[in-house]
C-alpha positions as CSV (number, residue, x, y, z in Angstrom):
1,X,160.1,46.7,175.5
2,X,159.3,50.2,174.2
3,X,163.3,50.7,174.3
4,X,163.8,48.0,171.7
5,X,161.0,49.5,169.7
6,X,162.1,52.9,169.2
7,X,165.7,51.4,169.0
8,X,164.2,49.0,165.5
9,X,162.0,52.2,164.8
10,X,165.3,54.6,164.5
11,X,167.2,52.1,162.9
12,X,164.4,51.8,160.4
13,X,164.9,55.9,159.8
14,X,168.3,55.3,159.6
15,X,168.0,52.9,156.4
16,X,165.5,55.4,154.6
17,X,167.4,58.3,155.0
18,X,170.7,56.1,153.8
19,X,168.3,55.3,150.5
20,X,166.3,58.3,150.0
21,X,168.4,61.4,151.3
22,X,167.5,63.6,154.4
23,X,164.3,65.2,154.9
24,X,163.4,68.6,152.7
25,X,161.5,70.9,154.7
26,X,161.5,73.9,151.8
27,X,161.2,77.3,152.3
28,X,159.0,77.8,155.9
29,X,158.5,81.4,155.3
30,X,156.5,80.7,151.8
31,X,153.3,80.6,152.1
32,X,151.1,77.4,151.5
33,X,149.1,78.1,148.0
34,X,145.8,76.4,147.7
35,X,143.7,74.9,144.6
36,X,140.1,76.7,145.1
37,X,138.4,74.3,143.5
38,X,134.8,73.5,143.7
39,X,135.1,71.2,147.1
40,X,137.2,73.1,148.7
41,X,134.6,76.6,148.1
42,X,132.0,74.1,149.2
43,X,133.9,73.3,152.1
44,X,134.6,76.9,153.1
45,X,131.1,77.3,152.7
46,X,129.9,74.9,155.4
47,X,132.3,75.9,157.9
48,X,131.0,79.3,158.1
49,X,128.2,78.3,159.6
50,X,130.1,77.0,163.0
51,X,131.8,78.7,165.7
52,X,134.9,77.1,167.7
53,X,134.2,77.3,171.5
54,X,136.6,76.2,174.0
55,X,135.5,75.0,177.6
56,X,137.4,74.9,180.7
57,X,139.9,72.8,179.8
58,X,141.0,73.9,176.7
59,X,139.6,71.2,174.2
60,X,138.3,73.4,171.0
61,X,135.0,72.0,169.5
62,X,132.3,73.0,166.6
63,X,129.1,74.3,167.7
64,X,126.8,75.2,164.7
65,X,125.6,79.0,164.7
66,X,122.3,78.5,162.9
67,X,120.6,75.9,160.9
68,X,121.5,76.4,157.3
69,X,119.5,73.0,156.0
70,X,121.4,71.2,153.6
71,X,124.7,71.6,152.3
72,X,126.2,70.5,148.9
73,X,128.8,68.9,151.0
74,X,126.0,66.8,153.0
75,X,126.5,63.3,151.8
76,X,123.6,61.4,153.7
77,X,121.4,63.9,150.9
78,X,122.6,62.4,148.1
């Protein structure tokens, strides 16, 4: 069953690179340029308050390093 799948699945691929060309992947050793806009600097903002820990097993999670209140980000304030 999961044969046939990725069979129709690659065959699907097949058709869309026929129509639209191969994949572009650019230039990999330019770097990514961001907007700053005012989201994204909110954004930035709220992350610095967490730290990424990593238990045992390698899973990477968000613990907050202090309380800052809210944020302009917080959506259940407004």
């Amino acid at each position: 069953m999961m044969g046939r799948r990725l069979e129709s699945f690659q065959h699907v691929t097949e058709r869309l690179q026929y129509v639209f060309g191969p994949a572009t992947h650019g230039d990999t050793d330019t770097p990514v340029v961001h907007r700053h806009d005012d989201f994204e600097t909110a954004s930035e903002e709220d992350l610095k308050n967490f730290d990424v820990e990593t238990d045992s097993e390698g899973h990477h999670y968000a613990v907050r390093n202090n309380d800052p209140g809210p944020t302009s980000t917080d959506y259940s304030m407004k």
